[in-house]
N, C-alpha and C positions, 0 to 999 in steps of 0.2 A: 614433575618437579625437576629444575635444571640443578647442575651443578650447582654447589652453595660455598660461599665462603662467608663464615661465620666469625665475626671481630667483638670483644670488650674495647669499651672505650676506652679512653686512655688514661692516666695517670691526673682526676680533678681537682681540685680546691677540698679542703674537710669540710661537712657539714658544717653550717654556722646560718643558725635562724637569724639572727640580727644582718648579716650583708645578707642573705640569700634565703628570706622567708618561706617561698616557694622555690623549692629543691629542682624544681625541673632547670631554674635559672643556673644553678649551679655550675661554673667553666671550668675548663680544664686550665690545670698550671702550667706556668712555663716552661717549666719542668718537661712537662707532661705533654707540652705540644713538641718540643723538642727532640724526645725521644720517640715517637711515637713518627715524626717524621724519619726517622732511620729506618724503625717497623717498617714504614710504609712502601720504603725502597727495596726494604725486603721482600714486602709483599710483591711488588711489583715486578721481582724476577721469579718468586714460585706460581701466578697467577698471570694468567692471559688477561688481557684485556676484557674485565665485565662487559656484560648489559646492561648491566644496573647495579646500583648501589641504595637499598634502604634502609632508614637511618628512625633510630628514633627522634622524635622533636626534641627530644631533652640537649638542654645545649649541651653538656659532655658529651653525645653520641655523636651530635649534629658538630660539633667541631673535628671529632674525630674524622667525620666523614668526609669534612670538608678537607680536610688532609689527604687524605688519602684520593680523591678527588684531583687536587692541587698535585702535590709530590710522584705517584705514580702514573697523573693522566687520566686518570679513568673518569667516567659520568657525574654529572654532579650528582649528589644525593636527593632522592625524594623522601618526604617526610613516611615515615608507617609507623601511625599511631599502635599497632599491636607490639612493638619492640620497646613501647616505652616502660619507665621503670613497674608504673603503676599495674600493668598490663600482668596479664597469668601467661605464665609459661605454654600455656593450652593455646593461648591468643598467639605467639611466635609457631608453635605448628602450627596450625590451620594455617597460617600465611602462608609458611613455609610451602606448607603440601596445593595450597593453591596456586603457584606460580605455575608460568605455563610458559618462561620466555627462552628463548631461543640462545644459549652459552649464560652462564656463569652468572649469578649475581649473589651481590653484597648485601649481607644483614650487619648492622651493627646495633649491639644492644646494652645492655646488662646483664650484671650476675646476679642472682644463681639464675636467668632465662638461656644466658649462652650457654653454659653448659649441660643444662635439662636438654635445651633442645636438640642441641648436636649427640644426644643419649637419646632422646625418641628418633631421631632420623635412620639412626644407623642401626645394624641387627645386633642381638643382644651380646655376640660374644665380642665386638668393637665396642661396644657402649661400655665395657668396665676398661677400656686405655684412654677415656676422656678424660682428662682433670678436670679440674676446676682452673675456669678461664682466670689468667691473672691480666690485670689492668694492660690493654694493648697487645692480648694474645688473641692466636686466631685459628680456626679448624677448617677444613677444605673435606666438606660432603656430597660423594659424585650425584648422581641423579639416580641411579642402582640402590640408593643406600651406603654404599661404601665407603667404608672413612678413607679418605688418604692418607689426612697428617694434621695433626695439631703440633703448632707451633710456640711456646712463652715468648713475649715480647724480646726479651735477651737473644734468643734463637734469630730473631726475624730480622734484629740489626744485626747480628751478625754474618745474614744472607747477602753476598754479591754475586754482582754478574760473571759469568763465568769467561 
């Protein structure tokens, strides 16, 4: 397993069956792109340069990713249907633990997946300073198991270059 960095998508629209019948349609607000691009910049000074970035197809992830993408540089997003909402927590490890690439790469997902999974990755006495992901926050899991840092989206805009 390579390093991981593990992202909640960002800040979306409220459910609402009449515009967005199928939930997977469901975008992220303006709001929500907006902020989540500052995140991004943040991310982009506590994170090297991925390998990859995967993303669930759900447009909230898939925007997300695209952001992060866009704003920090990094790869565009490939789709991985285990990160989507529908998906078991069980389906985000097994991906997790199958990767085999060479530096760093991007899960972006759902809650409660993000934060279940960044809680099986890591050994048990890191797995109780996980929170729960809030909308556009992110965790950094070395390849060891070892947490780095879980960051709230608030944290992450307020991360600059040094």
């Amino acid at each position: 397993m390579p390093d991981l960095v593990i992202v909640r998508h960002a800040i979306a629209e409220e459910r609402d069956d009449a515009r967005w019948p199928d939930d997977a349609l469901r975008p992220l607000t303006d709001e929500g792109r907006a902020r989540f691009a500052e995140a991004a910049r943040g991310l982009a000074v506590l994170v090297e340069r991925p390998a990859r970035i995967l993303a669930s197809p759900y447009a909230r992830t898939w925007e997300t990713a695209e952001i992060l993408a866009t704003v920090a540089g990094w790869p565009a997003p490939e789709p991985a249907p285990a990160l989507a909402a529908h998906a078991s927590a069980q389906d985000a490890i097994t991906l997790a633990r199958s990767l085999t690439d060479d530096g760093t790469v991007v899960l972006v997902g759902h809650e409660p997946t993000t934060t279940l999974l960044t809680r099986a990755l890591v050994g048990p006495d890191d797995a109780s300073h996980v929170d729960w992901f809030k909308k556009g926050g992110a965790a950094y899991v070395r390849a060891d198991g070892t947490f780095a840092w879980q960051h709230q989206p608030k944290a992450l805009r307020a991360t600059r270059s040094p």
